[in-house]
Residue frames as qw, qx, qy, qz and C-alpha x, y, z in Angstrom:
[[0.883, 0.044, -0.196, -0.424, -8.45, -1.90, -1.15],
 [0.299, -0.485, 0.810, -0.140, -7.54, -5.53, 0.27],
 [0.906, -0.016, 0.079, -0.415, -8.87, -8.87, -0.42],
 [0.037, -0.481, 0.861, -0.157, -6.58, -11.04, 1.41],
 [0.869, 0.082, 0.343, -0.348, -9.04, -13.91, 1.02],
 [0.870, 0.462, 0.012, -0.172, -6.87, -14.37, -2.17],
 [0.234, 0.822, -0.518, -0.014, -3.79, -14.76, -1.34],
 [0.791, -0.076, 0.594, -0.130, -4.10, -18.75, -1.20],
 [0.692, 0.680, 0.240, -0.035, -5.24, -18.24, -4.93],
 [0.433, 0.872, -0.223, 0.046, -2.70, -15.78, -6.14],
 [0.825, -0.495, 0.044, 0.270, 0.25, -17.13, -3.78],
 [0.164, 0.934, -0.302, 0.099, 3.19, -14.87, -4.04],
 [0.822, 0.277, -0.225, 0.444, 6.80, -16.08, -4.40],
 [0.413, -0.765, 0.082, 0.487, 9.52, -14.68, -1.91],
 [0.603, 0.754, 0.060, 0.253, 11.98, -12.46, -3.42],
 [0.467, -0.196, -0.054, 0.861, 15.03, -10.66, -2.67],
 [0.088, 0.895, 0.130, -0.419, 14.94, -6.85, -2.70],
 [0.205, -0.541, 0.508, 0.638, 18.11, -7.35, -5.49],
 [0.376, 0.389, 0.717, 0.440, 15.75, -9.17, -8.11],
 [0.177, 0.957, 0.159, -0.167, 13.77, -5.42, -8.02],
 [0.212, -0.584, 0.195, 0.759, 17.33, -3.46, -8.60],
 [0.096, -0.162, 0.481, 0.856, 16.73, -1.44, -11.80],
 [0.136, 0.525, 0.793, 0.279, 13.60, -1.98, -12.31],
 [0.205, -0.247, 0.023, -0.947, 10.85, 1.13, -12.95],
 [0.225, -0.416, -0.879, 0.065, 7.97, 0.50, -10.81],
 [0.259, -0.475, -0.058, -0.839, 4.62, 2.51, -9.72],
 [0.187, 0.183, -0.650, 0.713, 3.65, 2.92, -6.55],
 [0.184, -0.695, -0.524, -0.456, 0.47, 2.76, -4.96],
 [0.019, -0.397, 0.370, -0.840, 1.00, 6.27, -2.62],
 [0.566, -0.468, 0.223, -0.640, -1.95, 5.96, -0.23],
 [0.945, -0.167, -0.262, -0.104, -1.54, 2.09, 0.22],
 [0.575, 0.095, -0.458, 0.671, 2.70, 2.50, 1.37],
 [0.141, -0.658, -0.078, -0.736, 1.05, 6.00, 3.40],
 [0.744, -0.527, 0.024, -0.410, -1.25, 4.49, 5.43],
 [0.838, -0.065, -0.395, 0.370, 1.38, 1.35, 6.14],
 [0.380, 0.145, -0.475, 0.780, 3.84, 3.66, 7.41],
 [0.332, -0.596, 0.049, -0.730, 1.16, 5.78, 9.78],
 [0.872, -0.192, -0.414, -0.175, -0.04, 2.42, 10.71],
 [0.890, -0.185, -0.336, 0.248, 2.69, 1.15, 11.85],
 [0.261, 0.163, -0.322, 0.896, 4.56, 3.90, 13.73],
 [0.522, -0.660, -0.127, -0.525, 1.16, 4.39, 15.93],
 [0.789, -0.321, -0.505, 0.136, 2.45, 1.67, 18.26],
 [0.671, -0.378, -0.202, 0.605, 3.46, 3.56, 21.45],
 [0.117, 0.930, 0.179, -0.300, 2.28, 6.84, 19.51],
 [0.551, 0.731, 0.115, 0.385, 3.42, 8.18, 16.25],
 [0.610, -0.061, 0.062, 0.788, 6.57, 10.21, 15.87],
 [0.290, 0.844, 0.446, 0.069, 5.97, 13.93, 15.75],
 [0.111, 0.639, 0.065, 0.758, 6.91, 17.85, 14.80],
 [0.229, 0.117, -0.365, 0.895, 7.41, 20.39, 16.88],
 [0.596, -0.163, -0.149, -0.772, 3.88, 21.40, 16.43],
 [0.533, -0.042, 0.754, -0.383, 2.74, 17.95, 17.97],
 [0.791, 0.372, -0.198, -0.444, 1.74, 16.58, 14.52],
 [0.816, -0.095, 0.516, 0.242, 2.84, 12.83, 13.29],
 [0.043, 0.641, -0.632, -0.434, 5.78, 12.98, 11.08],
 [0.680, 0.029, 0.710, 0.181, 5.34, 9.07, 10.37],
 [0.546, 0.829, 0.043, -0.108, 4.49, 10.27, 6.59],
 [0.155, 0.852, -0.493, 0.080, 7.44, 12.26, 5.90],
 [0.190, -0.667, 0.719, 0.041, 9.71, 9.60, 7.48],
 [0.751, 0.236, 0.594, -0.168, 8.01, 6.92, 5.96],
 [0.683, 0.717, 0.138, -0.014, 8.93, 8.35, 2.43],
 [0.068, -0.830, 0.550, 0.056, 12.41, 9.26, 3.62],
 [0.308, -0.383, 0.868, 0.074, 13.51, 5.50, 4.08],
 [0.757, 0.438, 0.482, -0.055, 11.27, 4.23, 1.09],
 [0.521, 0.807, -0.261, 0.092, 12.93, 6.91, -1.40],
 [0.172, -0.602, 0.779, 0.004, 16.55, 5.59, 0.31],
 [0.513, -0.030, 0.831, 0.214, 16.34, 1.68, -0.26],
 [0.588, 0.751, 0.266, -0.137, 14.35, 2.73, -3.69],
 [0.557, 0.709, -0.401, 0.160, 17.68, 4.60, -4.70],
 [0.579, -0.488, 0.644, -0.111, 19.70, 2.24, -3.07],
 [0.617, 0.266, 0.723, 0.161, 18.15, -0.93, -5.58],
 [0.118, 0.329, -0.160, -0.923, 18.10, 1.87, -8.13],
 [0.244, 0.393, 0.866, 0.188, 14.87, 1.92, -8.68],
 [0.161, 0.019, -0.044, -0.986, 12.95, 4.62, -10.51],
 [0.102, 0.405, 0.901, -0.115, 9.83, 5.06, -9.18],
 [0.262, -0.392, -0.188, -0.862, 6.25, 6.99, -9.80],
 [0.008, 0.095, 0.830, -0.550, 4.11, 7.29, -7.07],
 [0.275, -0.402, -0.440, -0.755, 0.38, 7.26, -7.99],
 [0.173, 0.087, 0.629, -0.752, -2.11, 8.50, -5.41],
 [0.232, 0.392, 0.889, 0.055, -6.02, 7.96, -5.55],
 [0.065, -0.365, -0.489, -0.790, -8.55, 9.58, -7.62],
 [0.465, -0.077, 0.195, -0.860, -12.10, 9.56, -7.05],
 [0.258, 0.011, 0.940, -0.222, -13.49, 6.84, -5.42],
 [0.336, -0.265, -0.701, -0.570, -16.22, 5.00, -7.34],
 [0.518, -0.286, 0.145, -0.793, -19.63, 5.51, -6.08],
 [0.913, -0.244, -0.318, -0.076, -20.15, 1.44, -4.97],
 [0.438, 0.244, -0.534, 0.681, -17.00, 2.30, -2.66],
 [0.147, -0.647, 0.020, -0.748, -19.13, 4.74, -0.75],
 [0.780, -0.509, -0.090, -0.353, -20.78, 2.59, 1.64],
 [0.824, -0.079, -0.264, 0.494, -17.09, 0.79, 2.68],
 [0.118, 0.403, -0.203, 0.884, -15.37, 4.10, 2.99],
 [0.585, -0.619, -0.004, -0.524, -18.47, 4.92, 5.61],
 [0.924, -0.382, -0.006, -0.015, -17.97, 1.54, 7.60],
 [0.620, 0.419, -0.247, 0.615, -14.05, 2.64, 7.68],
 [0.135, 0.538, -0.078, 0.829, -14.88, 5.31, 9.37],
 [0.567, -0.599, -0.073, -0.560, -16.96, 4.44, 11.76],
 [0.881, -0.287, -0.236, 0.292, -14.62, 1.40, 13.13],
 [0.558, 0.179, -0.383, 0.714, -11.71, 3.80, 13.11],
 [0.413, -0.631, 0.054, -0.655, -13.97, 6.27, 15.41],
 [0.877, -0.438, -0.099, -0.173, -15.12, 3.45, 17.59],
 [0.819, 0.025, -0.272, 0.505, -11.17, 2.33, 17.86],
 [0.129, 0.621, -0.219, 0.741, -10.43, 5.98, 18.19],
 [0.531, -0.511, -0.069, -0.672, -12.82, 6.01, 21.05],
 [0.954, -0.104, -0.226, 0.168, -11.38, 2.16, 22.79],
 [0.245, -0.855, 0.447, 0.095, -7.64, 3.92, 22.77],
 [0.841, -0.036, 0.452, 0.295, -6.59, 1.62, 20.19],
 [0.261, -0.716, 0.282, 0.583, -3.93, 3.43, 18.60],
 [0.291, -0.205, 0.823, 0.444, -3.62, 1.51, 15.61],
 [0.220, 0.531, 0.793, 0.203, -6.81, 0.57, 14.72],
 [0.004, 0.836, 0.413, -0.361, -7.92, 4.00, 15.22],
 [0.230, -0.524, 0.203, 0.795, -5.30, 5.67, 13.01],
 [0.509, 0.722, 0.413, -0.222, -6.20, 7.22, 9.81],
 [0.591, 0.262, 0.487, 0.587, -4.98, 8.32, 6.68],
 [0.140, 0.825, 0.161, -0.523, -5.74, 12.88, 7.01],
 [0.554, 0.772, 0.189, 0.248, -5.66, 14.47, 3.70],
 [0.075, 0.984, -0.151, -0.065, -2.73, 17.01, 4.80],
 [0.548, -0.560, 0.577, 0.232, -0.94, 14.51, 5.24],
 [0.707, 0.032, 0.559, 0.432, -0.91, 13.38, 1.99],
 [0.239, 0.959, -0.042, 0.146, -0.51, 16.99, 0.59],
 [0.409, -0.839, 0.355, 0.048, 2.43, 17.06, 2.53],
 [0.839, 0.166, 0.507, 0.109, 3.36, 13.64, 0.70],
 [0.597, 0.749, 0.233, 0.170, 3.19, 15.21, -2.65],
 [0.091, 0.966, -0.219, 0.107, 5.51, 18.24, -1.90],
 [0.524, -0.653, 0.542, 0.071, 8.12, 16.58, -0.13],
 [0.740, 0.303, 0.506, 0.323, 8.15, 13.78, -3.55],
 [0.420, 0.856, 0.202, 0.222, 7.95, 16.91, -5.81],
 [0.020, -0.946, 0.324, 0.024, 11.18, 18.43, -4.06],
 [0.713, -0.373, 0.575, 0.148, 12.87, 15.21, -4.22],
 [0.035, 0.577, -0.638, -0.508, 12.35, 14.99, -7.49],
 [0.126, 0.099, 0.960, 0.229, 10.32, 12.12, -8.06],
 [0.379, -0.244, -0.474, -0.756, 7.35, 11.47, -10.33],
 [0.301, 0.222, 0.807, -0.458, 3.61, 11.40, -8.53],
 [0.372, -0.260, -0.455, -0.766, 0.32, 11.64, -10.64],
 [0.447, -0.016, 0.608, -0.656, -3.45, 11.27, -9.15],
 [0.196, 0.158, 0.883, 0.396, -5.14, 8.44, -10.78],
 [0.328, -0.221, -0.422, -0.816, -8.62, 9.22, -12.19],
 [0.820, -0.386, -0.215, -0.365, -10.11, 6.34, -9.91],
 [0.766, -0.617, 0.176, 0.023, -8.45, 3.86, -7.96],
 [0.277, -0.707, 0.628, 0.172, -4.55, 3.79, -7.57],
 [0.603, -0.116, 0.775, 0.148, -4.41, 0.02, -8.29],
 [0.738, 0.455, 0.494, 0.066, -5.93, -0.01, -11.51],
 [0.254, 0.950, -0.146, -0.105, -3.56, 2.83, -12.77],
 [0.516, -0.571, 0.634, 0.075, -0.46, 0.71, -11.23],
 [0.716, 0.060, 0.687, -0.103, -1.80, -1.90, -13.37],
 [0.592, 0.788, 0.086, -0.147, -2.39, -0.46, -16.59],
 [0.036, 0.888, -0.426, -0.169, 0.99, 0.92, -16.52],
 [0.507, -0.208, 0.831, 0.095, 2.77, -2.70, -15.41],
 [0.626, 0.513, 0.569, -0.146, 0.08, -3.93, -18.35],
 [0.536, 0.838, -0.059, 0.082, 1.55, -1.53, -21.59],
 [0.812, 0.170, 0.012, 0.559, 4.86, -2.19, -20.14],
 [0.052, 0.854, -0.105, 0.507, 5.33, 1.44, -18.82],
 [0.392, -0.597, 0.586, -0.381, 6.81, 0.10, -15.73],
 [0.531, 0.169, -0.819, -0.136, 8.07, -3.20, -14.69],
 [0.369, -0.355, -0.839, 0.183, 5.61, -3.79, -11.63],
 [0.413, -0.793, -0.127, -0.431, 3.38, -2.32, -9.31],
 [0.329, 0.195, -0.661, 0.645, 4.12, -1.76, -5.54],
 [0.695, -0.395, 0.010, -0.600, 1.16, -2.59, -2.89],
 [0.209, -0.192, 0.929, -0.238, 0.31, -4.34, -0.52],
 [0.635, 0.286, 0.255, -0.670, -3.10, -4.96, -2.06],
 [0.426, 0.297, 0.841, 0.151, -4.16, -8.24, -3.62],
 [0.505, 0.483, 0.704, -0.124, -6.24, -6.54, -5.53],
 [0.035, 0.609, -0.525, -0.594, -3.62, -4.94, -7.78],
 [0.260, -0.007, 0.942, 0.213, -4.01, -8.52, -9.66],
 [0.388, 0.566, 0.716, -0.129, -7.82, -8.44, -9.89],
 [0.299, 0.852, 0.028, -0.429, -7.21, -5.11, -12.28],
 [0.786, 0.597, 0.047, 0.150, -5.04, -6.82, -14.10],
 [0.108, 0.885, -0.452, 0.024, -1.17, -6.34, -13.19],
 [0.701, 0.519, -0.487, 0.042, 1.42, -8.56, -14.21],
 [0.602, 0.166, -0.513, 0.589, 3.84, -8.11, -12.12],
 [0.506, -0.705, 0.080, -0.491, 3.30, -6.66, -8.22],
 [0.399, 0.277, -0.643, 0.592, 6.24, -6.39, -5.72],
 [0.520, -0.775, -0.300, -0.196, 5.06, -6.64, -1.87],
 [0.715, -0.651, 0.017, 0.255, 6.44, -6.03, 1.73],
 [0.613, 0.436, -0.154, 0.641, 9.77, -3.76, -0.19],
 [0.276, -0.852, 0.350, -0.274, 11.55, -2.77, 3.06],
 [0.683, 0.269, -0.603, 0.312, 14.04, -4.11, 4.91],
 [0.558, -0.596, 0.161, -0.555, 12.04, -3.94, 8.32],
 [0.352, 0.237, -0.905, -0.037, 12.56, -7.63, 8.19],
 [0.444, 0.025, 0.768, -0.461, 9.15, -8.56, 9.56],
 [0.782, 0.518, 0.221, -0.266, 7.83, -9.04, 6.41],
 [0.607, -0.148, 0.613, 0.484, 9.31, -10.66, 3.29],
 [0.469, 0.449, -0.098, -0.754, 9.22, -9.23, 0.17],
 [0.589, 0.241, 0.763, 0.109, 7.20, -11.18, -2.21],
 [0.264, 0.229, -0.525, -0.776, 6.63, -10.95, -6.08],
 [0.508, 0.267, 0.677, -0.460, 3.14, -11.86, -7.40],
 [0.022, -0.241, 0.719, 0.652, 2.97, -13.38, -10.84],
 [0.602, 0.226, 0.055, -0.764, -0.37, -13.00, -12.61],
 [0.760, 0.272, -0.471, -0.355, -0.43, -15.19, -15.52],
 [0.171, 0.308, -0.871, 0.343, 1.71, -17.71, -13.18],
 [0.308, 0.018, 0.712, -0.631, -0.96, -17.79, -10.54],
 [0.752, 0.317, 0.173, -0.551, -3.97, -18.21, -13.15],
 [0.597, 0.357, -0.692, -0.194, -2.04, -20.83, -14.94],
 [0.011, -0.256, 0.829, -0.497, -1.36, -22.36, -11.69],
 [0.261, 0.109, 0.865, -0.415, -5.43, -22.50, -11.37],
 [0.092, 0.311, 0.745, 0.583, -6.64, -22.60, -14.83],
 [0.068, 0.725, 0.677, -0.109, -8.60, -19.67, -14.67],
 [0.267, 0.643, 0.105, 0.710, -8.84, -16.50, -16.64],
 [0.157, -0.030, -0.336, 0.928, -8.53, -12.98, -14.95],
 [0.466, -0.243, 0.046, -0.849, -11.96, -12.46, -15.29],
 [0.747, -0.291, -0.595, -0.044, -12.82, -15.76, -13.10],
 [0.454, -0.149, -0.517, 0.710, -10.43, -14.79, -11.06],
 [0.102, -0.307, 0.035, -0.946, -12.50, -11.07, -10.85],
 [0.680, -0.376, -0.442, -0.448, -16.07, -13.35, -10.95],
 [0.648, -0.179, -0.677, 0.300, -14.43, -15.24, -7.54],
 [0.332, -0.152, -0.536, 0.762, -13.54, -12.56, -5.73],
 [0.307, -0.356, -0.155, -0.869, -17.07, -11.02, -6.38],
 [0.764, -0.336, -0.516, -0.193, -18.82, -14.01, -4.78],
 [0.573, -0.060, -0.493, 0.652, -15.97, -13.58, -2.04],
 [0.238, -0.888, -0.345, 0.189, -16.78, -10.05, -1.29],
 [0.561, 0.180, -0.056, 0.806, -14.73, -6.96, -2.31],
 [0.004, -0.178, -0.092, 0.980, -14.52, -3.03, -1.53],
 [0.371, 0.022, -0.271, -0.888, -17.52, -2.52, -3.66],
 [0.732, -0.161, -0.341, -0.567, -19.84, -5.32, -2.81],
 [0.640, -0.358, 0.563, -0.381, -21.12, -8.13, -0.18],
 [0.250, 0.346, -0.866, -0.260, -20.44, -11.33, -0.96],
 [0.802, -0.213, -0.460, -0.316, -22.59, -14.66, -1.03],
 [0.453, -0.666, 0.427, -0.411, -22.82, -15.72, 2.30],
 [0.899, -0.003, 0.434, -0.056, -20.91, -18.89, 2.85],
 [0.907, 0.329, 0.096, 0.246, -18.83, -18.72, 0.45],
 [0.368, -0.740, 0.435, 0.359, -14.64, -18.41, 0.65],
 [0.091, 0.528, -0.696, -0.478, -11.83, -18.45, -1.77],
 [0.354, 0.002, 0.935, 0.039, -12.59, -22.80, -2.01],
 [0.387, 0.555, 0.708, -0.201, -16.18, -22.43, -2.81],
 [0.046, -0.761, 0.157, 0.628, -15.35, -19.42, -4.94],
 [0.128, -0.449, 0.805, 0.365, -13.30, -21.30, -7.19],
 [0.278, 0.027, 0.956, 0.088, -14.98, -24.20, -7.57],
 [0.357, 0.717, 0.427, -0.419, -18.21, -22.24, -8.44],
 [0.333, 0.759, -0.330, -0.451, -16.42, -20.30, -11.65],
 [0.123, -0.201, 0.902, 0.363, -14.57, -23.48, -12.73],
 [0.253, 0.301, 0.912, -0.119, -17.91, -25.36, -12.77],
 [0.320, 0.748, 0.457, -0.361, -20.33, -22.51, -13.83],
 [0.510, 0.532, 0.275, 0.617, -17.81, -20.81, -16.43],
 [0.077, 0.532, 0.154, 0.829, -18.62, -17.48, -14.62],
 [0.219, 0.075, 0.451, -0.862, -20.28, -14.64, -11.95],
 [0.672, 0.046, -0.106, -0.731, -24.03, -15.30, -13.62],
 [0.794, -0.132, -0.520, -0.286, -23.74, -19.24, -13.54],
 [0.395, 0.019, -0.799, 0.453, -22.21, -19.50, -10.66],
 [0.229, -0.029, 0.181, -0.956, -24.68, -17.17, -9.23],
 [0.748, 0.043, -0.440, -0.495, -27.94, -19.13, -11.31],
 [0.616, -0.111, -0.738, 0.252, -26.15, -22.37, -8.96],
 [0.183, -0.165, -0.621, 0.744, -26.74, -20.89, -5.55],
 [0.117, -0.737, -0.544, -0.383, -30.22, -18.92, -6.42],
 [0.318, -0.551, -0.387, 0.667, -28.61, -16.26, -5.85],
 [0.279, 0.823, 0.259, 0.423, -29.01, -12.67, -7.48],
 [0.636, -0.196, -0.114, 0.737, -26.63, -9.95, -6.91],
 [0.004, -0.886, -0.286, 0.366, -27.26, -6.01, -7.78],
 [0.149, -0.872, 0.340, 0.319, -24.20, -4.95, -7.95],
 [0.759, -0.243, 0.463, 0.388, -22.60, -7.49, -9.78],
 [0.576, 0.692, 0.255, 0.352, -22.56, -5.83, -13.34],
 [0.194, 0.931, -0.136, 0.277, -21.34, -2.89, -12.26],
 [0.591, -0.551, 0.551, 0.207, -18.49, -4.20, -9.52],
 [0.769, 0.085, 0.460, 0.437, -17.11, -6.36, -12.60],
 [0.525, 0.627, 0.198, 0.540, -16.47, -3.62, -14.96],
 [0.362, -0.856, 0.363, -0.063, -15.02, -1.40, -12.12],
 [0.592, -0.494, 0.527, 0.357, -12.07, -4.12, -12.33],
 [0.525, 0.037, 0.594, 0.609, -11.71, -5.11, -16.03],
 [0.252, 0.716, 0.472, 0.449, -12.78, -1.68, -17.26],
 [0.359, -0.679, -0.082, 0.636, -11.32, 1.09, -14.51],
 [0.453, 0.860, -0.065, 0.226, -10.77, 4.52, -15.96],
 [0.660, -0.316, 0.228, 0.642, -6.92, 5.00, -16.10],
 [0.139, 0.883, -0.135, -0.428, -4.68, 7.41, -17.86],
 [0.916, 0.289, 0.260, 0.098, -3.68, 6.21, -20.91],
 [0.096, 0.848, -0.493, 0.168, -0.44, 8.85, -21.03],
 [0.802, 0.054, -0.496, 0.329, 2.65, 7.29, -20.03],
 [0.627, -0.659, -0.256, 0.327, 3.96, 7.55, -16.54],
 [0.219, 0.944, -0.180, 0.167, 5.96, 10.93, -15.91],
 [0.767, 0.188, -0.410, 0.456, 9.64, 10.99, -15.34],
 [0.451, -0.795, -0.072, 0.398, 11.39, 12.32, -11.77],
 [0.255, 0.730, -0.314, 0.551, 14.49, 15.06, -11.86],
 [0.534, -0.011, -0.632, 0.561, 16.95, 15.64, -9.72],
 [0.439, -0.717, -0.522, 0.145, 16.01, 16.87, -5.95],
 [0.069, 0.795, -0.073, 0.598, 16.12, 20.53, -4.64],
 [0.523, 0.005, -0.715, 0.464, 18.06, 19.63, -1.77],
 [0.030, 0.160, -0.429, 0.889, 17.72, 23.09, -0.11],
 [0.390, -0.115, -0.466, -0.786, 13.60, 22.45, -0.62],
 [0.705, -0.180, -0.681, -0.085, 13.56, 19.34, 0.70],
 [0.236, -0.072, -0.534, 0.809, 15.40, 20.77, 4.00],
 [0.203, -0.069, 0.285, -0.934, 12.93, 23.73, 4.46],
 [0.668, -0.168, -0.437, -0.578, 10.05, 21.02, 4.20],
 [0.794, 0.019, -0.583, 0.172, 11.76, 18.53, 6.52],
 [0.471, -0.056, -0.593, 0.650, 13.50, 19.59, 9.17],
 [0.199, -0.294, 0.355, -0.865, 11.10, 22.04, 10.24],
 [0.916, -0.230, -0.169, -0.282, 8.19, 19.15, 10.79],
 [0.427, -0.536, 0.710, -0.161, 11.23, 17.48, 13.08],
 [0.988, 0.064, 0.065, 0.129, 12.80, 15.30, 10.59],
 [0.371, -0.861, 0.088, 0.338, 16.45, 15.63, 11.25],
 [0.333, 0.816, -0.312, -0.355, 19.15, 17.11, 8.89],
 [0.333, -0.404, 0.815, 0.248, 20.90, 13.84, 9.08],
 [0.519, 0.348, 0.779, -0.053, 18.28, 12.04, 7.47],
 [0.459, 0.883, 0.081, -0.057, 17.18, 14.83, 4.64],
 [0.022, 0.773, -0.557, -0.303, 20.74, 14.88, 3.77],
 [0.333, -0.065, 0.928, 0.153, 21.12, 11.17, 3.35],
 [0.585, 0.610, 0.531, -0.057, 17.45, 10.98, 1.26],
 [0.277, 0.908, -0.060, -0.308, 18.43, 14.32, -0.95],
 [0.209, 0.635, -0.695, -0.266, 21.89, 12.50, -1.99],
 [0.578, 0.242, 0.780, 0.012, 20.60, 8.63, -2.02],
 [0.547, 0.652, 0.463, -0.246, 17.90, 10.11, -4.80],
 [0.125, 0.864, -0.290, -0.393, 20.32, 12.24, -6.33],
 [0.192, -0.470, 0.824, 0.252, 22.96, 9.49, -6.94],
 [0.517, 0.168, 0.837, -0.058, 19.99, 7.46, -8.47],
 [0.495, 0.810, 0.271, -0.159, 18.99, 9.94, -11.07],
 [0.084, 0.808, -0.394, -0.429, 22.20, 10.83, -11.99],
 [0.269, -0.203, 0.878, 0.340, 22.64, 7.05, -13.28],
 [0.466, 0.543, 0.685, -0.138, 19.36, 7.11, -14.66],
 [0.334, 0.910, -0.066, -0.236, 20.29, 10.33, -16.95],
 [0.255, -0.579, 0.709, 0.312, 23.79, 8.55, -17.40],
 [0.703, 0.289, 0.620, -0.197, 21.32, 5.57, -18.55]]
């Protein structure tokens, strides 16, 4: 999910990558996934011997290294089952990344393949670190956690970690250095524009999100100014004669997501030899799975020292 419309509203704060060190943070797996596929298309994806793309796998190598690097202990949480008002986005996903497929745009066209995030899972699970599948969508599981204090932040690039209700939510953590990382304080940002978290939900219905179309004509500005004034999605709606379907059920998809109410699992240390016979035969090389297998290592052993 995205809804960069709001990131006027929510404005994130640079950070350093040393205000994260120690912290525990969850992860949203398919949102860092698809980044790294993404961006290693330019000029065609890295691959395996077989002729597959590695970008995955080496994408999680040099996330789990600057992770234990800032020793951070992370969980990674992949998605559930998508909610049935997703359905009709998920389609129109597909069909642009065909049509890109079909252009030779490399990027736009690239996708997110289920084996690859099997492959994901196993290569975390020999490292040693924690993954779970949420029930529904990542973000709102990220959130909970950050929300009971099981973790001190999410990790997305998605805005719309906020709209579910997370505190605290680290972006852009690499050290690619085309992006900064930023830190995205809830209660900050709605203090900032006097408006609760479910205004802030009601806006970005009217805005348009994964699960529904938005009022034509209206952007973040008009958004706003509609919930301040009306109080809400139904008067702000009642002011535009407009009428919405979806809007009951899109609003209790964010301030009502199913989540797991368990706490987040802990990692262990990594099976080095594991991690090899996963790695280096997809052509990632021994230098690198040696350097991830003792980064992670040296980060759990202070975390059990803890």
């Amino acid at each position: 999910m995205g809804l960069a419309a709001l990131r006027d509203v929510l404005s994130p704060e640079p950070v350093s990558l040393d205000a994260m060190r120690g912290h525990r943070v969850a992860v949203d797996a398919n949102n860092q996934l698809w980044t790294f596929v993404t961006a290693m298309a330019r000029g065609g994806p890295p691959t395996g011997p077989e002729g597959r793309s590695i970008s995955h796998l080496l994408g999680i190598v040099h996330r789990s290294i600057l992770y234990a690097e800032l020793d951070l202990e992370p969980v990674w949480v992949f998605d559930g089952e998508p909610p049935e008002l997703k359905a009709e986005t998920i389609q129109a996903r597909r069909e642009r990344i065909e049509e890109a497929r079909k252009a030779g745009d490399r990027v736009q066209g690239t996708r997110l393949e289920g084996w690859q995030i099997e492959e994901a899972k196993a290569v975390l699970s020999a490292l040693g670190v924690a993954w779970v599948d949420a029930p529904g969508e990542a973000d709102a599981q990220l959130a909970a956690w950050a929300g009971q204090g099981h973790v001190d932040a999410a990790i997305t690039q998605d805005y719309d970690c906020a709209l579910f209700g997370s505190p605290s939510t680290f972006r852009n953590v690499t050290r690619s250095g085309r992006r900064s990382p930023e830190h995205l304080d809830l209660e900050a940002a709605l203090d900032r524009e006097d408006l609760s978290r479910e205004q802030l939900v009601d806006a970005a219905i009217l805005i348009g999100t994964d699960y529904n179309d938005g009022i034509h004509g209206v952007g973040p500005v008009t958004a706003l100014r509609l919930v301040r004034e009306h109080g809400d999605l139904w008067g702000a709606l009642d002011a535009r004669g407009c009428t919405m379907p979806r809007a009951e059920g899109v609003r209790s998809l964010f301030l009502d997501h199913p989540v797991d109410e368990g706490v987040p699992p802990r990692g262990s240390a990594p099976d080095g030899e594991k991690v090899m016979d996963l790695l280096a035969p997809r052509g990632v090389g021994e230098g690198r799975v040696e350097r991830v297998v003792n980064a992670v290592g040296i980060a759990r052993s202070k975390l059990v020292g803890v």
